[in-house]
N, C-alpha and C positions, 0 to 999 in steps of 0.2 A: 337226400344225402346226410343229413342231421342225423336221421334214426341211424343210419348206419354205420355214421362217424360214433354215435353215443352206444349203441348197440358191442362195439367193436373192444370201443376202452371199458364198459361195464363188463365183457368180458376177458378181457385180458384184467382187472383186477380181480377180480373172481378166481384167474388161475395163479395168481399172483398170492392171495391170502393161503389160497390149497395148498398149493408148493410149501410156502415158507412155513406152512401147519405142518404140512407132513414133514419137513424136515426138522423143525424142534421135536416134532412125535419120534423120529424117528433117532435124532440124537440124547432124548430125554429118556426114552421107554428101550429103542434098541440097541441103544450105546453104536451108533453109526450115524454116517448124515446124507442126506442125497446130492450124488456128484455136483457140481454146475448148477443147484437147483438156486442159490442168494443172485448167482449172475444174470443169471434168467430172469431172474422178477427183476430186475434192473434194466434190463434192455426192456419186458415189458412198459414195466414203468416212464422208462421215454416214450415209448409209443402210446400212453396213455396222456402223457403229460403232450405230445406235441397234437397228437386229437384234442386236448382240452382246449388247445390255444383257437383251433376253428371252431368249436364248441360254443366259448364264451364267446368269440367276434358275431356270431352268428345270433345271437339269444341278448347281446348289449351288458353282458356283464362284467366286461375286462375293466383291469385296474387303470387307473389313471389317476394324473393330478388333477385337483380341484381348485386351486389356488386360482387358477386366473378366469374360470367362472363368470364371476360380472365384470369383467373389463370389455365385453361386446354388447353392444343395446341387444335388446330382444328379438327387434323386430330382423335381427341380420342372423340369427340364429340358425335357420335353415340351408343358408348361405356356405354358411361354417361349417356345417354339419356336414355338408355337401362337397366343399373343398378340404375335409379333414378324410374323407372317405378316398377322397381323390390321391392326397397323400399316402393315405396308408397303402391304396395298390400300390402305387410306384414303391413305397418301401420293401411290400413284401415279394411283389415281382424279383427286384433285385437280392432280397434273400433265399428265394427259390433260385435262383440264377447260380450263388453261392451254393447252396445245398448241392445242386445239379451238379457244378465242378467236384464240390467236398468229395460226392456219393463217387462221382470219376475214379479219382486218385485213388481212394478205398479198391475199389474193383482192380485200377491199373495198378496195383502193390500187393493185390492178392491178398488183404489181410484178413485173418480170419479171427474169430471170438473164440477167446481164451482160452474158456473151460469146455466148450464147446466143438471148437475146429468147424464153427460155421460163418461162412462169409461173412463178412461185418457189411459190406455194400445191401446185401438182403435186411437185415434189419433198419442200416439209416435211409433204406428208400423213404422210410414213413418223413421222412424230414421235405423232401419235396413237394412231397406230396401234401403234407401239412399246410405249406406254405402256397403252393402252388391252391387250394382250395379257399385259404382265407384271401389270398389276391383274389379272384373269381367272386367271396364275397363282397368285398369293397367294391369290388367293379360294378357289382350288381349295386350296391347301395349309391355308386355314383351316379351311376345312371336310372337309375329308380328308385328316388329317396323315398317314396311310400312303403318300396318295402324295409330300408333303414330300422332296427328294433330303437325301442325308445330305451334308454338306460336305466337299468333298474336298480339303483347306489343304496348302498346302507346310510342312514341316519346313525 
């Protein structure tokens, strides 16, 4: 699922650089610009951005505070690790649960993209989904802290 998730966003930024090329090319060299094309790399771009979020959960490189670090002995570490994974299902369960209503009301109000006249529910599907994969991960790291990635923090 990784390659797929990473495969998906390296290509939607890929048509995201095109586009927004062609359209300065095209506003710089033809004196015109291509319709809908700034809105589009923007709706790409969330779907790029909310793949990143299962990306990083998946590989241990999301942001977080470090401040409280050593306020657990060591030896409880795995403990923590294990009932942090626990929480994060249940958080992102409950934002898939949200998305799922969000993506609803979208669909139930017909709203469509802008520049485009294309259903706006089709593009924010990627939100439950997003969400709905990173819970799936945490589930698995609850339950199989071996596969848990080790974090990999800048210095």
């Amino acid at each position: 699922m990784f390659a797929l998730e990473a495969g998906v966003a390296i290509l939607a930024y890929l048509l995201i650089a095109s586009m927004l090329l062609g359209d300065v090319f095209a506003r710089e060299v033809l004196g015109t610009s291509l319709g809908g094309v700034q809105r589009i790399s923007v709706y790409l771009m969330i779907i790029t951005g909310f793949l990143g979020l299962g990306l990083a959960s998946a590989r241990g490189r999301h942001l977080r505070p470090r401040f409280a670090d050593g306020l657990i002995p060591a030896k409880f570490t795995e403990q923590v690790h294990r009932i942090g994974s626990g929480i994060m299902f249940l958080i992102f369960v409950g934002f898939f649960v949200v998305a799922i209503q969000h993506v609803h009301e979208t669909y139930s109000y017909g709203d469509l993209a802008r520049s485009t006249k294309f259903p706006m529910w089709i593009i924010q599907l990627i939100i439950p989904y997003a969400f709905a994969s990173i819970s799936l991960r945490y589930l698995a790291f609850f339950l199989f802290p071996a596969l848990c990635p080790s974090e990999e923090l800048a210095e």
